[in-house]
N, C-alpha and C positions, 0 to 999 in steps of 0.2 A: 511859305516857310513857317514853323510852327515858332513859339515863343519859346520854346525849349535850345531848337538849332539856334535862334539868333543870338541867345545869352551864351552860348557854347563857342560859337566865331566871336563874339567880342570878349569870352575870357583868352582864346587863343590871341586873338591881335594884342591884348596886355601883355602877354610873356616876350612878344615879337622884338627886335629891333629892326625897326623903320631907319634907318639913315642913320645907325649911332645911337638912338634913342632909345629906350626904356622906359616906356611911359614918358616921367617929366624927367628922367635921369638918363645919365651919359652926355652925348654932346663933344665937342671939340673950345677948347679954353684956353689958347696958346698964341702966344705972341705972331704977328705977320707973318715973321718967318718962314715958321715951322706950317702953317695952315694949307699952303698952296704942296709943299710938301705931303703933306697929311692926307691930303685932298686927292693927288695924285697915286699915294698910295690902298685910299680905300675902294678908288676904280679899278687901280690893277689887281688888285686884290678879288675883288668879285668876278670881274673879267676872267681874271687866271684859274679859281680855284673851280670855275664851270669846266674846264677843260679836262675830255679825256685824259690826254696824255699827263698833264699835270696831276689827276688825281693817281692815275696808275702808278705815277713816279715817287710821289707820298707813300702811295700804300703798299710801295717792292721794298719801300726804306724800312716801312714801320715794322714788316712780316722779317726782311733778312739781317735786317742792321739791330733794329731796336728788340726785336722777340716778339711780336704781338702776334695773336690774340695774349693778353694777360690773364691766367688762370680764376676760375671765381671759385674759391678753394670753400669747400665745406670747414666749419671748425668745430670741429667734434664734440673737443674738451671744454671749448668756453663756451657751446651750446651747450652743452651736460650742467655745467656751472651755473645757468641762466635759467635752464627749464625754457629757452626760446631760441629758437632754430638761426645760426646767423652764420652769412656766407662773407668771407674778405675779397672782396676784387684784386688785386696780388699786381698792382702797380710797381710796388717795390721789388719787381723781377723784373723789369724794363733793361734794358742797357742803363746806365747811368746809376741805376738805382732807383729812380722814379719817373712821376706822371710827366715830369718839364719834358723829358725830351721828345713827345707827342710833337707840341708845340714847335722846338725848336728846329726838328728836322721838318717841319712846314713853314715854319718864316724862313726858313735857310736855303729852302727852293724857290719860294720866292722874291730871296735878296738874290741869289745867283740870277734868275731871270729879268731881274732888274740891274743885272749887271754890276752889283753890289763890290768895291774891293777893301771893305774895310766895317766889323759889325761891330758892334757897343752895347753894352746891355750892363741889366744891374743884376743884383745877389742878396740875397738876405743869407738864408741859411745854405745858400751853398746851391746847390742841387740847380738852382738853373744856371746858372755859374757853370758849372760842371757840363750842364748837355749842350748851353752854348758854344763851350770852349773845343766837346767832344764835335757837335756839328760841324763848326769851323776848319779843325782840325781834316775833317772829313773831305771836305770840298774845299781846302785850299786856299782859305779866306785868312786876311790878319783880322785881329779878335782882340779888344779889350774890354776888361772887366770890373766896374766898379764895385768894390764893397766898402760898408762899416766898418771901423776898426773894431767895435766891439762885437761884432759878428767874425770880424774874421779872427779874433780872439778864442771863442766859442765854437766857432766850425775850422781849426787849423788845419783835421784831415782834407776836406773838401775845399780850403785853399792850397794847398798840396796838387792836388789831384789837378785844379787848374791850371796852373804854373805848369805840369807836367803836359799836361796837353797840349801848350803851347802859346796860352794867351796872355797877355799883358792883363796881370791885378793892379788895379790904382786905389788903394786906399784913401778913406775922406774920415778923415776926423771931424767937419762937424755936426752941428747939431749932438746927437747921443753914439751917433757911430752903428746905425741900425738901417735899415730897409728904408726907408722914409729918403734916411740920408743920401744914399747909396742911387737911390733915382733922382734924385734934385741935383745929383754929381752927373749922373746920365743924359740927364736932358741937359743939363747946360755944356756938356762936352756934343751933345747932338745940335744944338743953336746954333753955337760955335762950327761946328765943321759940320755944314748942310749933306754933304755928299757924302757919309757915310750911311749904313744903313740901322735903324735902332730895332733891337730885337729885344721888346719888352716880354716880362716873362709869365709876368698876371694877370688878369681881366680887369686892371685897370688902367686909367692914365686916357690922354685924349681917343674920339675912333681916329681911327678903326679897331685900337688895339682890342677893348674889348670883345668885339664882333669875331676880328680873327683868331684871338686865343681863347675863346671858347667852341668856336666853329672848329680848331683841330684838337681840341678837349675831348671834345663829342664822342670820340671814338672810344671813350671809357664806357660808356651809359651804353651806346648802340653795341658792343660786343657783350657790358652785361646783362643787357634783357635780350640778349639771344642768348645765351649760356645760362639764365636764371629759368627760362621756357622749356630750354632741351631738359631740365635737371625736373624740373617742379611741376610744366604745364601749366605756369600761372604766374601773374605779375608777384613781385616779392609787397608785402603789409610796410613796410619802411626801409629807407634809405639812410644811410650815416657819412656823414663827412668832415672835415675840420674847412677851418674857411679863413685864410688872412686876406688875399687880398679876390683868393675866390674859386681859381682855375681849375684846382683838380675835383673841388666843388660842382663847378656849373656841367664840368665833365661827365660827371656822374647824372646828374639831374637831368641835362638837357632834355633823354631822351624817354625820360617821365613825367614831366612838367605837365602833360594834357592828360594824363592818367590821376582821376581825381581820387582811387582807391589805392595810390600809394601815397603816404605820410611822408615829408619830408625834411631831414633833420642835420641842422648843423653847428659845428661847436667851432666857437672863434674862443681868440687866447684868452684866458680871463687875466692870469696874470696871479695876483697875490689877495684879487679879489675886487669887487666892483667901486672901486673908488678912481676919480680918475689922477693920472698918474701913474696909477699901479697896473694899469692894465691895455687890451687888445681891443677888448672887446666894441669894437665900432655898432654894431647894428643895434647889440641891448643898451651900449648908452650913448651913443653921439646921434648926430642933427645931422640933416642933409644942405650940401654948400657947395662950393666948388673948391676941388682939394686936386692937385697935379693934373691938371689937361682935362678937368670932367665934373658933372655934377651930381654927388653921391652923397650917401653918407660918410659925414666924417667926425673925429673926436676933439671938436674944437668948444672953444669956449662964447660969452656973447661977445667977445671982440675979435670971434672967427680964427680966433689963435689956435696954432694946433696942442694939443697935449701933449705931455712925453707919456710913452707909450714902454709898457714891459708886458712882455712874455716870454717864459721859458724857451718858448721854440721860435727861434730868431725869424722862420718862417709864419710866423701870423704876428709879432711885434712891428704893427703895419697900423694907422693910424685912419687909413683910408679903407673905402671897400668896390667891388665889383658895379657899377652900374644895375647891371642886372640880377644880382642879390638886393640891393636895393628894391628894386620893383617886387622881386617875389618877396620881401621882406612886409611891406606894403600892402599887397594883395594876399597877401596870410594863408601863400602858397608855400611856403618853407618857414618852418622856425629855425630861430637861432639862440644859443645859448653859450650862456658864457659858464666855460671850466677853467677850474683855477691850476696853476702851474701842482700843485699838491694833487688834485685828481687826475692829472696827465701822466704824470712819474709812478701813480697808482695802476694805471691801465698800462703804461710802459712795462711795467714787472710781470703787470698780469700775463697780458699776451704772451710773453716771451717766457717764462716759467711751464704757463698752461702749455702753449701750442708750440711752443719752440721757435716762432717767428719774433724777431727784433725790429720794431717797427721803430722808423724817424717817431721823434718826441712832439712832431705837429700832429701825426696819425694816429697816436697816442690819444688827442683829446677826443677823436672821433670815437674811440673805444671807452673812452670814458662816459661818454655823454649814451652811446648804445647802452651800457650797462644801467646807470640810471630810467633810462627810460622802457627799457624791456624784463626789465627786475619785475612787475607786474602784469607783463604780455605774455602768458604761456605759451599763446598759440601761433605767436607770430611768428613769420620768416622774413628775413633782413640783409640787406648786403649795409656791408659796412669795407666805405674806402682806405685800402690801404696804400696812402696815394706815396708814402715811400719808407724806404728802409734804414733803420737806427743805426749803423755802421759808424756813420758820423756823430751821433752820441752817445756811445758807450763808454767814452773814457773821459767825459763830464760826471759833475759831482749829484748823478741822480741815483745813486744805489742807496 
């Protein structure tokens, strides 16, 4: 075997998870409890999702419930605008309105086959909130929901929408009333009552979670480099994404990660701009620690205290990150960049002026950060994630 292949298999085993792992990140971080629980669901977990019949029954859901394949939409006019060719993966035509409900109609078959009668899950900006309450709804399940008060503030249509589906909203007022809060209310209603089933909604928090919500993410990336090949004959020069806690992130990437001729790029919430406090942005400024069930980066201080955390879009005002963002973060296989709440509401106009599409205010940053970065790539082609749809904040004070 040449020196060439063996550097190639050991950059491949770096992006891998091994048992949870990410290199030195991920892991399981949880009281007694929860472990032997956790444990028992990362075997079923792998067990089940080898199974013919369980993948068929994912992918009758994804094709007749949810609409997939999601379009990878040429954009004419903000290619015209750019002088650089850029394609949106068109998440935000999913059922729900975006990438969560990937996700949640695969944890949701596999809490029914685990015989699940009762899911729990958190929200920031709503939307997973939404596909859990919709899955629920779906197959029969009681369903509650925690959010922030200051999110559910912020996202009122998309608590609406959940209440209407049929699940129990528990508000938590502390800490800031944000995403953070909103799982630290999850997990200790999940401690508390072992026998329900927790359907976490991001790539992060103890494994398995990471593993399984990126493993039914996946199927963003694997339908757009088949629809990027039928269009072009050719891998796309860059990728674009926003990234709070990761998911519709690693969705995309997964299945370019060994392909070293694509660039790959992602914008977490900056906020009001790089100081902390004021902002999201976990990768360009926080340290890696152990922060909810896992060992990431996180935006703490030297007494491992977290930061209060702001961004515009309730979905990346997340304090923690991905495991696995973390290692590509590391192995300077993805950048990430921080856009400030002012360049997000800039690409929110843009998009939705230029192309007619309203994108969510978290997919906004990914459009912000493509802009900046292809302003001097004439020649490039790019899919840029549009991992959901602004409905839910159009009638916030970003005009």
């Amino acid at each position: 075997m040449n020196t060439t292949i063996i550097e190639e298999i050991t950059e491949i085993k770096k992006y891998d998870s091994i048992d949870g792992k990410y290199g030195e990140y991920g892991g399981m971080y949880v009281p007694p409890i929860l472990e032997g629980k956790l444990l028992d669901l990362a075997k079923f977990f792998m067990v089940t999702k080898s199974q013919p019949d369980f993948e068929a029954e994912y992918l009758h859901y994804l094709k007749t419930f949810v609409g997939r394949p999601s379009p990878l939409y040429y954009a004419q006019n903000l290619s015209k605008l750019l002088g650089s060719r850029i394609y949106l993966k068109r998440e935000d035509l999913n059922h729900t309105g975006s990438h969560k409900i990937n996700n949640t109609i695969g944890q949701i078959l596999l809490a029914k086959r685990m015989g699940a009668t009762e899911i729990v899950a958190e929200t920031g900006a709503g939307q997973h909130g939404v596909a859990t309450a919709t899955a629920a709804a779906l197959f029969g399940i009681k369903c509650k929901i925690f959010m922030g008060s200051k999110d559910a503030e912020r996202q009122k249509m998309n608590l609406s929408r959940i209440k209407l589906l049929g699940a129990e909203v528990i508000l938590t007022n502390e800490g800031r009333g944000t995403l953070k809060d909103a799982v630290d209310a999850a997990l200790g209603y999940y401690i508390e009552n072992p026998d329900v089933y927790y359907l976490l909604g991001s790539q992060v928090g103890p494994h398995p979670y990471p593993t399984m919500v990126g493993y039914f993410q996946s199927i963003i990336g694997r339908e757009a480099k088949k629809q990027f090949f039928e269009i072009e004959g050719k891998l796309p020069d860059n990728l674009f994404a926003c990234v709070g806690g990761g998911s519709n992130a690693i969705g995309l990437f997964a299945d370019f990660l060994y392909d070293s001729d694509v660039a790959i790029f992602a914008a977490e919430g900056g906020g009001y701009g790089p100081e902390m406090g004021n902002t999201a942005a976990t990768l360009s400024l926080g340290k890696p620690g152990v922060f909810q069930g896992t060992y990431s980066y996180a935006l703490t201080d030297d007494n491992d205290e977290v930061y209060h955390t702001h961004s515009i879009a309730a979905g990346l005002d997340y304090p923690g990150i991905s495991p696995q963002h973390s290692l590509l973060k590391d192995t300077n296989r993805a950048s990430y960049h921080l856009i400030t709440d002012a360049e997000a509401i800039a690409a929110f106009k843009l998009l939705s002026k230029r192309e007619g599409i309203i994108p969510a205010i978290e997919s906004s940053h990914a459009v912000a950060l493509a802009l900046k970065v292809l302003k001097d790539r004439p020649n490039d082609i790019s899919i840029i994630n549009l991992s959901g749809r602004g409905d839910k904040d159009v009638e916030r004070d970003l005009m």
